[in-house]
C-alpha positions in Angstrom: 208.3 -25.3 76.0 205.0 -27.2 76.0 201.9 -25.8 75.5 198.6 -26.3 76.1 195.3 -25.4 74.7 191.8 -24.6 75.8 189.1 -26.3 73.5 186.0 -24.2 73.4 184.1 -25.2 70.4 183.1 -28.5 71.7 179.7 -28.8 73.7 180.5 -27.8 77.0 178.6 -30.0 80.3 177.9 -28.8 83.3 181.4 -28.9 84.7 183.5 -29.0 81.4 184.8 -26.1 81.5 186.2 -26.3 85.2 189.1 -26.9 86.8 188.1 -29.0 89.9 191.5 -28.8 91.7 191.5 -25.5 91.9 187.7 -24.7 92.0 186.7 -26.8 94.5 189.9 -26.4 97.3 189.3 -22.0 96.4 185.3 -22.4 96.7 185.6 -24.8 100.2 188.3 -22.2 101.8 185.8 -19.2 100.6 182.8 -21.1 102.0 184.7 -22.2 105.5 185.7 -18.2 106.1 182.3 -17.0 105.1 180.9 -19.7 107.8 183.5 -18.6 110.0 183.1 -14.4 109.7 179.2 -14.9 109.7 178.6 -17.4 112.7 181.4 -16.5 114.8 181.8 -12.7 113.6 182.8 -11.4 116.8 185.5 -13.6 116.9 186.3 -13.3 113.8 187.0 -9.4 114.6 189.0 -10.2 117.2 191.1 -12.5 114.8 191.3 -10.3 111.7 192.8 -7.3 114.5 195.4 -10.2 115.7 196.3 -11.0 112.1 196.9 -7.6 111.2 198.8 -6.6 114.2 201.5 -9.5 113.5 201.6 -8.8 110.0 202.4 -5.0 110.3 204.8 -5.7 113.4 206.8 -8.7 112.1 205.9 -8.1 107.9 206.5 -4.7 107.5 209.4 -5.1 106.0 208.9 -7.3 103.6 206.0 -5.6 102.3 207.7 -2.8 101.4 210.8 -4.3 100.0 208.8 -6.6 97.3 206.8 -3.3 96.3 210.1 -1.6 95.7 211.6 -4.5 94.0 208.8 -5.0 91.5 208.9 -1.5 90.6 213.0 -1.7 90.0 212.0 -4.7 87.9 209.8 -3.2 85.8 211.5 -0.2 85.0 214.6 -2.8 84.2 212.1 -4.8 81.0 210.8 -1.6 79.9 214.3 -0.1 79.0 216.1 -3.1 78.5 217.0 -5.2 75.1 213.4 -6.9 76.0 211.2 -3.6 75.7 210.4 -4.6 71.8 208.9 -8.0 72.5 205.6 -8.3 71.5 202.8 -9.9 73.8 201.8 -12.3 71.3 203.2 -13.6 68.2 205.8 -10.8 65.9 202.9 -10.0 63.6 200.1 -9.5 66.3 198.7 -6.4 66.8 196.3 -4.8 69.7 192.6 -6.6 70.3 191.4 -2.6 71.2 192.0 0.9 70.7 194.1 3.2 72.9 191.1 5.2 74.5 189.4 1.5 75.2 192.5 0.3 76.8 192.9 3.2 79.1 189.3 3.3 80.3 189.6 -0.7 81.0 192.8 -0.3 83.1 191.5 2.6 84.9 188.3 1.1 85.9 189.6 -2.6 86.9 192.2 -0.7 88.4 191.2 1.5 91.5 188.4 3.2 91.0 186.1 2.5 94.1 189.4 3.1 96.1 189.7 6.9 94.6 186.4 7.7 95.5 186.3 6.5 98.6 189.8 7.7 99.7 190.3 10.7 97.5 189.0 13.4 99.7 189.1 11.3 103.2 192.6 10.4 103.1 194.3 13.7 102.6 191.8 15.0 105.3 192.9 12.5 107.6 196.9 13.0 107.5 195.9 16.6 107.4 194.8 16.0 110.9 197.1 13.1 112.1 200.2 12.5 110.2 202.7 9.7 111.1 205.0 12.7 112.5 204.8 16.3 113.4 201.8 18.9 114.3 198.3 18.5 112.1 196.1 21.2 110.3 199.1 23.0 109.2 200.3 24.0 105.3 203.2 21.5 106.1 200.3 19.0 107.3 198.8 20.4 104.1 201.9 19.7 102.0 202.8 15.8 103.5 199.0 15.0 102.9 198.7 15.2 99.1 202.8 13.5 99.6 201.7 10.5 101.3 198.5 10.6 99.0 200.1 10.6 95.6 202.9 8.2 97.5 200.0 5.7 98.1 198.3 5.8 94.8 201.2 6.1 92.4 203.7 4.5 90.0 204.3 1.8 92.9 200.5 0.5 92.3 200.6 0.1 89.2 204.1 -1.1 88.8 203.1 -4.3 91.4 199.9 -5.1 89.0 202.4 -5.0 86.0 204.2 -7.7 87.1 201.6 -10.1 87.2 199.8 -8.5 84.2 203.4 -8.4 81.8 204.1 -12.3 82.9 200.4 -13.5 82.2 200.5 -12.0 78.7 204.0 -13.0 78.1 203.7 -16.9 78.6 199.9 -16.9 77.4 199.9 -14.5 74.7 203.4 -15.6 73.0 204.0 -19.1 74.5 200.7 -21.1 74.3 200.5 -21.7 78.3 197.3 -20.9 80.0 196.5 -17.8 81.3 196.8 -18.4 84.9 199.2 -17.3 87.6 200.9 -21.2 87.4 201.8 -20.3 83.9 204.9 -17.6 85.1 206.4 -20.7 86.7 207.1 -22.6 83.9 210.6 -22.3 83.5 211.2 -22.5 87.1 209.6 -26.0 87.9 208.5 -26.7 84.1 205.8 -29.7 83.9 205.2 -29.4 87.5 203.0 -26.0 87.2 199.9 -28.8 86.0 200.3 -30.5 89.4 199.9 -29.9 93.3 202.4 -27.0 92.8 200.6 -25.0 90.1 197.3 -25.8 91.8 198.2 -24.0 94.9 199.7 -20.8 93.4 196.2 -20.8 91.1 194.7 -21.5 94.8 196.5 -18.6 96.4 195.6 -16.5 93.5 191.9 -17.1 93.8 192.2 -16.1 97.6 193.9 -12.7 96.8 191.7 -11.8 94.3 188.9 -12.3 96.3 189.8 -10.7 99.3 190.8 -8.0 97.5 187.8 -7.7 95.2 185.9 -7.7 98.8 187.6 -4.7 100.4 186.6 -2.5 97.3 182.9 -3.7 97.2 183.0 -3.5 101.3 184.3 0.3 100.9 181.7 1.0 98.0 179.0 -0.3 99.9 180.5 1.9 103.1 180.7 5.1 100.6 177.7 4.7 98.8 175.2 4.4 102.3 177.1 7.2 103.4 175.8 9.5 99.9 172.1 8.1 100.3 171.9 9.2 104.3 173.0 12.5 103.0 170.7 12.6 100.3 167.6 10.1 101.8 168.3 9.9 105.4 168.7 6.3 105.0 170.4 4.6 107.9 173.9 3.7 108.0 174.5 0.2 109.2 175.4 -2.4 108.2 172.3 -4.1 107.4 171.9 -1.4 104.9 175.3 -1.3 103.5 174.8 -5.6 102.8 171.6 -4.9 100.8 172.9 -2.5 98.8 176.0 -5.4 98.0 173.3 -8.2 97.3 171.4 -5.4 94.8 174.7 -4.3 93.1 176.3 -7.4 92.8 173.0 -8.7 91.0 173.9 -5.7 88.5 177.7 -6.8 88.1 176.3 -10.4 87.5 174.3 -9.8 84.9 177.5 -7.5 83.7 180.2 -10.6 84.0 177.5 -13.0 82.0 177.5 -10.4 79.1 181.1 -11.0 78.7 184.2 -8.5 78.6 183.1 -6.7 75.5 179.3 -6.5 76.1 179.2 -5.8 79.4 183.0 -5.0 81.7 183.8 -2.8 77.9 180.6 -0.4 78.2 180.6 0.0 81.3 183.6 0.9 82.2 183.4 3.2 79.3 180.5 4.6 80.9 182.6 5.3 84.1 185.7 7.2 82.6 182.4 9.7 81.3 181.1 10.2 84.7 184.3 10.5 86.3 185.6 12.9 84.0 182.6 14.9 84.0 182.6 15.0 88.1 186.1 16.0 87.9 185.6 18.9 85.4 182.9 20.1 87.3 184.6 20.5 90.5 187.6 22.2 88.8 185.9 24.5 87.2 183.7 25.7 90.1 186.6 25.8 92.7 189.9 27.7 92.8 190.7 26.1 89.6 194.1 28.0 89.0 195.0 27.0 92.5 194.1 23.6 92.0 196.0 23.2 89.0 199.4 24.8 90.7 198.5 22.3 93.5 199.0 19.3 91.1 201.9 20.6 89.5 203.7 21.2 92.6 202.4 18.0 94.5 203.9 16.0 91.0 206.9 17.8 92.4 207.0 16.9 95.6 206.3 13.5 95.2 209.0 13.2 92.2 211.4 14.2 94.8 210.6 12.3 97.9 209.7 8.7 96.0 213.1 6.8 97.2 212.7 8.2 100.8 209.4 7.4 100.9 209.7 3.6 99.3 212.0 2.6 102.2 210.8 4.7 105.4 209.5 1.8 107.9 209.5 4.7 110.5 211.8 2.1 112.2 213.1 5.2 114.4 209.6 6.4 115.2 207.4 3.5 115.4 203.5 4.7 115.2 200.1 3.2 114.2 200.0 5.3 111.3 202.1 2.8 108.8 200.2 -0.7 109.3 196.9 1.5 108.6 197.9 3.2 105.4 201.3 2.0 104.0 201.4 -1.3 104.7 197.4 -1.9 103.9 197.6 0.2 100.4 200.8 -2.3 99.5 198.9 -5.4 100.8 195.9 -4.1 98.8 197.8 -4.0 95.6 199.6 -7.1 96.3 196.5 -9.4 96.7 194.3 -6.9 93.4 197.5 -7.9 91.9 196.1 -11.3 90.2 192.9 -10.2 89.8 193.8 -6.4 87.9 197.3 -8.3 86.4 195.6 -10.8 84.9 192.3 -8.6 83.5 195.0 -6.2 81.9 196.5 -8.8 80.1 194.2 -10.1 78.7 193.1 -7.1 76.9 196.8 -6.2 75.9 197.7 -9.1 73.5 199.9 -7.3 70.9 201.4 -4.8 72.3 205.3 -4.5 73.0 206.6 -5.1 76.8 207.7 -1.3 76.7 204.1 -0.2 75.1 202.5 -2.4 78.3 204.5 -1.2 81.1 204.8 2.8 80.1 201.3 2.7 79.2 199.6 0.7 82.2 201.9 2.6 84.3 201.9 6.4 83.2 198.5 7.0 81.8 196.1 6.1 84.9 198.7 7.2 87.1 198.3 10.4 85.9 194.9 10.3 85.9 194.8 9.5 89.6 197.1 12.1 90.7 194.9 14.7 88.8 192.0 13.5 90.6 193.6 13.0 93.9 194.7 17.1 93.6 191.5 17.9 92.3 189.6 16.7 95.1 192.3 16.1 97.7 193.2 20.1 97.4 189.5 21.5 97.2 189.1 19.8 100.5 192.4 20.9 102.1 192.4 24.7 100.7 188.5 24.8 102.7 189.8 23.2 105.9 193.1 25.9 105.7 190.4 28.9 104.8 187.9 30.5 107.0 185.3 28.2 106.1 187.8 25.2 107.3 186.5 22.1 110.4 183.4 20.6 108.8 185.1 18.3 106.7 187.8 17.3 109.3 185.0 16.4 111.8 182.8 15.1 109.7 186.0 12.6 107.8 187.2 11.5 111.8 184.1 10.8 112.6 182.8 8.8 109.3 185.4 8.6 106.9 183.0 7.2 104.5 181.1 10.6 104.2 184.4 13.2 103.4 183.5 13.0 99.7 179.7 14.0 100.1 180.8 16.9 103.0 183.1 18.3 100.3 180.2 18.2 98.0 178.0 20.6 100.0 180.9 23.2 99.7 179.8 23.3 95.6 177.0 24.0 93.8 174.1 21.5 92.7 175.4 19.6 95.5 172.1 17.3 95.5 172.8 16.2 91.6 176.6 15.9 92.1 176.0 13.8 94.5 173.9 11.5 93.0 176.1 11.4 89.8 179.1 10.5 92.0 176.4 7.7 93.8 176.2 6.5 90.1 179.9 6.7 89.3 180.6 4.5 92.8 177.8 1.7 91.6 179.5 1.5 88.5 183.0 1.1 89.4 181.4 -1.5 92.2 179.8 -3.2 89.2 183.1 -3.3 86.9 185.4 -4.0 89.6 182.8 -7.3 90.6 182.4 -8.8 87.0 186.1 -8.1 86.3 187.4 -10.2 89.5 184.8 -12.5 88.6 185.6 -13.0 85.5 189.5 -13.2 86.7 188.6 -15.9 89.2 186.6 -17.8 86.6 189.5 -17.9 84.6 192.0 -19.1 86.7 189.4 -21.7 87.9 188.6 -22.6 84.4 192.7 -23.8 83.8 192.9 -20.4 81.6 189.7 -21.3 79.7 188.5 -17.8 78.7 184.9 -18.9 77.8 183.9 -21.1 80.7 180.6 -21.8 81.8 178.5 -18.9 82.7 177.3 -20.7 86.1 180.4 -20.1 87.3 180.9 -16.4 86.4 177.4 -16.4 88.6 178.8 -18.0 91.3 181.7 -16.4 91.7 180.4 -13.2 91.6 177.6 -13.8 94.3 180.9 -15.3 96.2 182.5 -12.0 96.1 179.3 -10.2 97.4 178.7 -12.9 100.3 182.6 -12.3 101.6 182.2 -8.5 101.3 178.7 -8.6 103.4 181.0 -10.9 105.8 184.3 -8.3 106.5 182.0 -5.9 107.0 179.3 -7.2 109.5 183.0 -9.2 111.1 184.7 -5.9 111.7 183.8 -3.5 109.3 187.1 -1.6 107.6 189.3 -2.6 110.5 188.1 -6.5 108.7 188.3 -5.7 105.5 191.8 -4.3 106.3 193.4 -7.4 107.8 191.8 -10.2 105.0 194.0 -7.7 102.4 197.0 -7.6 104.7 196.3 -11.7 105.1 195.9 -12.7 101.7 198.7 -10.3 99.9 201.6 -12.5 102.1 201.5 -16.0 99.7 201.3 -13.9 96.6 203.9 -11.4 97.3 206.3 -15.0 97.2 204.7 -16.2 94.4 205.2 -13.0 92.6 209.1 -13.1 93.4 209.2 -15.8 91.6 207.0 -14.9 88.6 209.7 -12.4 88.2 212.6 -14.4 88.2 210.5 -17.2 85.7 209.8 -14.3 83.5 213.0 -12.7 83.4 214.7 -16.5 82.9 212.2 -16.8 80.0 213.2 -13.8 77.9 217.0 -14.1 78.3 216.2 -17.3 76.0 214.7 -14.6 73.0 216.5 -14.4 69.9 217.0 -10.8 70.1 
């Protein structure tokens, strides 16, 4: 296999360091869109919910099928003859500790999403599930199901595709760490032409649609704490300055670099969110809380296979396209951006050490927090204090985390430190897809010019002020379910490259 280097010692000029293919056809699409949604932005609404109707109606299927595949193919590396392979040379070991790992892939991961969704989506199939009666202890029961179902091993198992194939051909072949790079023994030289420029293109466009919904739902969660706390207005005039003042944070993040900046923080984030979730164990029913999350582990453990291929195909609703088949989309198009972040913070380790790790630990993590705030809201709406949250999560989903909040002491300060805790992921989750996109734009130069970590960052900001002000979530919905469809394909074949690849290993 050829390889190919990066120089970065030599003095870099103003566009040395980019990739112009692949900058300037990612940075013209961005820009046309942005004109587009801004301009034109009822228009644009009325696109985004035509998109997303075909796409859930003719796409479904598909969507669920790759999910399920990448998950049977990861599970097929990580306890096959391949699981010792090391992501790097024989003799290299891990760039950062275990407890630095973990807090990375946690907070590139999901953690805006779990926030946002953590209290408001249980709440919501609570009250309409995709069959039978709502605000029952079944509802109860199928809530924290779907929940876990949404935000478990199938997440994480789509980003380790991208993330185990990145690391693989970068780490222990020499090839550039970019999506093209997978391709190699599929269509070998071509990946540095019109080919490999498009699936870097593609990749670009994921990662920043999907980057966008997080920041658009952060912006959405975090105006809803400050009217709780300030009365400040919810709009969404409001909700784009408080993108243009955070992403101004996450740039000055993404110029610090990954150790500097993305490392501390997202440190600084597994403190607050641990702290948060302590605190509203340990003043709630915590032994019920903790029998929940045993028993939901259960549940879910029990119904995954069911659950991976139900299409409802014999009761068609509404209720798939808007949860299933967006949280699969969603993972689909973070998958470049959170794949390729992970690996590059996991040269070293074995392909068995990457996949269990990146796949059980903030799994586990999630569920816990999903029970620990999922539950609390779902044992008060099933007691006699039960109907506030309900109302209040129907009427302005953004706002079920801060009603459950009122329910528990020091409500004011908790809600300010989860405030805090959304602003940081926001922040972490901006300079790591920045720093992603930069990459890939860059040919799989990891120090490129810092001009364009600034751009791209205020990029992501401008198309997240756009989905919103275009259509709000109903927007930021359909540019996921848009941009996952070309790199779902291209991950097929990653898969197939990568598994090709390793059956030529002297094992």
């Amino acid at each position: 296999m050829k390889t190919q280097t990066v120089e970065t010692s030599k003095p870099r000029k103003l566009l040395g360091t980019m990739h112009k293919p692949v900058f300037f056809t990612s940075a013209l699409l961005i820009i046309f869109f942005s004109f587009y949604g801004g301009a034109f932005s009822e228009h644009a609404a009325a696109t985004f919910a035509t998109i997303q109707s075909w796409l859930v109606t003719y796409m479904g299927w598909f969507y669920m099928g790759v999910v399920a595949l990448f998950f049977i193919f990861i599970l097929y590396l990580a306890c096959g003859s391949y699981a010792h392979i090391k992501l790097g040379p024989d003799d290299s070991k891990p760039d950062y500790s275990y407890a630095s790992w973990f807090s990375m892939l946690f907070s590139a991961g999901m953690g805006i999403g779990l926030l946002f969704f953590g209290v408001a989506e249980p709440i919501t199939h609570f009250n309409t599930p995709p069959v039978g009666e709502g605000n029952s202890v079944e509802a109860a029961r199928d809530a924290m199901l779907f929940t876990y179902f949404h935000w478990g091993l199938q997440a994480w198992g789509t980003y380790i595709v991208v993330g185990l194939a990145l690391a693989y051909f970068s780490f222990r072949h020499g090839l550039p760490l970019t999506m093209r790079s997978a391709l190699y023994p599929i269509i070998g030289e071509r990946i540095h032409g019109r080919i490999g420029h498009a699936v870097d293109v593609f990749a670009v466009l994921g990662t920043m649609f999907g980057v966008a919904t997080s920041l658009g739902i952060g912006a959405m969660q975090i105006n809803a704490g400050l009217y709780y706390l300030f009365e400040i207005n919810v709009s969404s005039t409001t909700q784009v300055v408080l993108i243009a003042m955070i992403t101004s944070f996450a740039t000055i993040s993404v110029v610090s670099g990954l150790d500097a900046g993305i490392k501390k923080i997202s440190e600084l984030n597994i403190i607050l969110a641990v702290l948060l979730l302590t605190f509203v164990l340990l003043v709630g029913s915590t032994a019920s809380l903790l029998s929940g999350f045993i028993q939901n582990i259960g549940n879910y453990l029990s119904n995954m296979v069911s659950l991976t291929f139900n299409l409802y195909a014999y009761q068609p609703n509404d209720w798939m396209g808007e949860w299933t088949l967006f949280y699969w989309a969603w993972w689909i198009a973070w998958s470049p951006f959170v794949g390729m972040f992970i690996a590059r913070i996991s040269r070293g380790r074995t392909i068995r050490e990457f996949i269990l790790g990146v796949l059980l630990v903030p799994t586990g993590f999630t569920f816990l927090w999903l029970s620990i705030f999922g539950n609390s809201a779902l044992f008060i709406e099933l007691g006699t204090e039960g109907g506030n949250i309900s109302a209040a999560t129907l009427n302005d989903m953004p706002t079920a985390l801060f009603v459950l909040l009122e329910h528990l002491p020091l409500t004011a300060l908790v809600s300010m430190i989860a405030i805090l805790l959304i602003v940081t992921f926001f922040v972490t989750s901006s300079d790591s897809g920045s720093l992603v996109i930069d990459t890939i734009t860059s040919g799989g130069n990891k120090d490129p010019a810092v001009w364009q970590r600034v751009f791209w960052a205020v990029s992501q900001g401008i198309v997240a002020s756009v989905l919103l002000v275009g259509g709000g979530l109903a927007a930021l919905q359909a540019a996921t379910l848009s941009s996952a469809l070309p790199v779902a394909f291209i991950m097929l074949l990653m898969c197939y490259g990568l598994n090709k690849k390793l059956k030529m290993e002297n094992l």
